[in-house]
N, C-alpha and C positions, 0 to 999 in steps of 0.2 A: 504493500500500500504506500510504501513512502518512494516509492517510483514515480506514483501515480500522482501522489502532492507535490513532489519535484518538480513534474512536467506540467501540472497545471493550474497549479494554485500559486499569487503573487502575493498573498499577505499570512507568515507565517512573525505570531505575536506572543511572545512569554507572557503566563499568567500565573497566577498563586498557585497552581495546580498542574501549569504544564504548559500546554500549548493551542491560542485560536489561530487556527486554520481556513482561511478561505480563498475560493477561486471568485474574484469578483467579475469574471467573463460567463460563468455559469454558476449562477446564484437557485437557481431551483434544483441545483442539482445537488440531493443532502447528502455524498458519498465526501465530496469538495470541501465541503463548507461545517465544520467541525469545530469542536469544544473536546482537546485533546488531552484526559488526563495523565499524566504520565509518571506519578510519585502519588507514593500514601497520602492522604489526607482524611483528616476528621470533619469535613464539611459533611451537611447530609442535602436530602434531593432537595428543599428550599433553597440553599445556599448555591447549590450547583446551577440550578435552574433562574437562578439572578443571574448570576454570573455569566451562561450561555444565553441570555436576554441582552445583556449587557455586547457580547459579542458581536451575535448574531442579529442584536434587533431589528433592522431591517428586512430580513428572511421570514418565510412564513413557517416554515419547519425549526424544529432545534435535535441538532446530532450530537449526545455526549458519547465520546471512544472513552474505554480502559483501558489503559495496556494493562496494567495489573488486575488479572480477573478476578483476585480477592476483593479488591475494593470493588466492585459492582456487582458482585455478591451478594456484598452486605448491603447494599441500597436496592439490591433488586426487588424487593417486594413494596419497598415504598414508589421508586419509580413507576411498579404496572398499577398500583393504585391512586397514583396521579396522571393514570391515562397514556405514561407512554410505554411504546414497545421493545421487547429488550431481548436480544439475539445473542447467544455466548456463540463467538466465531474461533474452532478453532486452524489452525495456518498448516497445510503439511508440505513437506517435499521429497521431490521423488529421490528414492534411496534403492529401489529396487528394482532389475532389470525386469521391462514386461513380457511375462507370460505367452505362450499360445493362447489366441483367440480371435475369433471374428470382431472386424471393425463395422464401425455404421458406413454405407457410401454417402458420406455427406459429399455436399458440395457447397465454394464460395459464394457468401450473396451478399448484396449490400445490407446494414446495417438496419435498413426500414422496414425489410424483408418479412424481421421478426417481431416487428413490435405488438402484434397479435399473440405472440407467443411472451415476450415479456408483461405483458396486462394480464396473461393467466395468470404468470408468474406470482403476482403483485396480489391479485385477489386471492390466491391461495395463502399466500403472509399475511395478510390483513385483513382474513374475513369477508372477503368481495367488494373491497373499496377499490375505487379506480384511478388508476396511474395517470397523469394527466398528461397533454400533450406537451406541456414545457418540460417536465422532467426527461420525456424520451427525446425531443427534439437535442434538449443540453447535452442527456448520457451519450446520445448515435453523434454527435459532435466532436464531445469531449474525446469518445474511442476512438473518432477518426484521426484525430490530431496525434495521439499516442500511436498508431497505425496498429489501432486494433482490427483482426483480421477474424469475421461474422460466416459459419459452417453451418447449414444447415442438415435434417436430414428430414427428403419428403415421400408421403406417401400418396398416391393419386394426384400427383404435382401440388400437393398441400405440403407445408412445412411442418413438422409435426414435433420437433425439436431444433435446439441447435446446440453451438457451444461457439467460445468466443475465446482468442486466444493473446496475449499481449508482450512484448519483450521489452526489457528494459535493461539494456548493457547487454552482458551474458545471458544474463537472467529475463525465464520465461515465466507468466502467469495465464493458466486456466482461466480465466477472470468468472464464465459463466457455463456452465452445462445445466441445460433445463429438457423435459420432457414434456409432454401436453399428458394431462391424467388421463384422458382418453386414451392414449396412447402406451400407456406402461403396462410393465408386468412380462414386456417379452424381451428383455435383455437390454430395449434399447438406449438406456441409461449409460451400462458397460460399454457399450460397444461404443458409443458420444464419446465416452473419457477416453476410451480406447483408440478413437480418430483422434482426439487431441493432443494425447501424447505422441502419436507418428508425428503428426505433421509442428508437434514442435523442434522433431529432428534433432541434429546433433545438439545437446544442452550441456549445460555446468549447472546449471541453476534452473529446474523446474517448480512451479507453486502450484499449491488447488487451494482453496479456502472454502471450509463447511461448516454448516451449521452444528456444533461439536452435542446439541442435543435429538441428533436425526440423523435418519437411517446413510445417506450416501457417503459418510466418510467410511464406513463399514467397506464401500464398493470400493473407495478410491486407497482403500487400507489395502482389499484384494489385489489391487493393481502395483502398488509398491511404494504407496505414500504413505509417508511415517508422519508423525505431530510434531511439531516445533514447539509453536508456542496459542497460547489462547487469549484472546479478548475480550470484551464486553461491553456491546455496542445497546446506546436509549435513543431512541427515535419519536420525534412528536412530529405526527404528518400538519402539513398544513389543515385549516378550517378544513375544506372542501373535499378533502382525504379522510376525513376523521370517521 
């Protein structure tokens, strides 16, 4: 992730707690635009939530990161009873040669390709609330700049998943593999992570990042990715998300 504020975020700001983060080119997009805690602290979710106001006020969303996932933790049950949403992410990299098995035939598409498939995405995380078109427009921008590079895999010329893949230096990141739930259940998951890893080719440096309380790090453990390290990510969607 800090590839990714490297190359697109221009205001990185010390705070009592760590670091405000923002891309002031893509302001709707709450991956960007962050309240970065990076040391212990005895504030609780009042104190933090000034503070990411203070930040972010402007923004309609507010994104508190943890790198230390003990401290969000401990605020986790106050944070989902003040309404926001809290994702422990954990980081892995590939450490082991992959396996025989069938890949998915994805093929490259643009970026807009799947924005159908990222709104499933979004309503599946949040209950059915909907992605809006400034977030997709900022994220299929933001990727492009980074030259992130959009795989799909279709069925009856429908796109039915994809995966998304991004380098930075040496270093390559998974950034997305998703499946349509109408779609699952027949491997095509493996087989996405499975296309992903080919076509990131000769690596030093491979990433996946999952949700550390759900089932695909299980897959991407099968495949040869070990845990690094773990996060803990609060998210207050804008009004109109909520």
């Amino acid at each position: 992730m800090d590839g990714v504020y490297a190359s697109l975020c221009d205001v990185f700001e010390p705070c009592e707690v760590g670091t405000i983060i923002r891309s002031t080119s893509y302001p709707d997009y709450w991956r960007l635009n962050v309240l970065r805690v990076e040391r212990e602290t005895d504030l609780g979710v009042e104190e933090l939530t000034a503070l990411g106001d203070s930040a972010l006020g402007d923004l309609e969303h507010r994104t508190i990161v943890f790198h230390l996932v003990a401290g969000g933790e401990r605020l986790r049950s106050d944070f989902t009873a003040a309404g926001w949403h809290s994702t422990r992410l954990v980081w892995m990299r590939h450490e082991l040669a992959l396996s025989a098995g069938a890949s998915a035939p994805v093929r490259e598409v643009p970026a807009v390709a799947v924005r159908d498939l990222r709104r499933a995405w979004h309503a599946e995380d949040f209950d059915g609330r909907e992605l809006s078109n400034e977030f997709l427009a900022h994220a299929e921008e933001a990727g492009a700049l980074r030259g992130a590079r959009v795989m799909a895999l279709h069925k009856a010329g429908v796109a039915v998943g994809y995966m998304q893949l991004e380098r930075y230096g040496d270093g390559v990141e998974i950034s997305e593999v998703f499946v349509h739930s109408d779609h699952r259940g027949l491997g095509r998951g493996t087989a996405l992570t499975r296309a992903a890893i080919e076509e990131a080719g000769d690596h030093s440096d491979l990433w996946i990042c999952a949700d550390d309380e759900d089932r695909p790090k299980e897959l991407y453990a099968r495949l040869g990715f070990r845990p690094a390290w773990t996060t803990m990510s609060f998210l207050r969607l804008p009004p109109n998300q909520n």
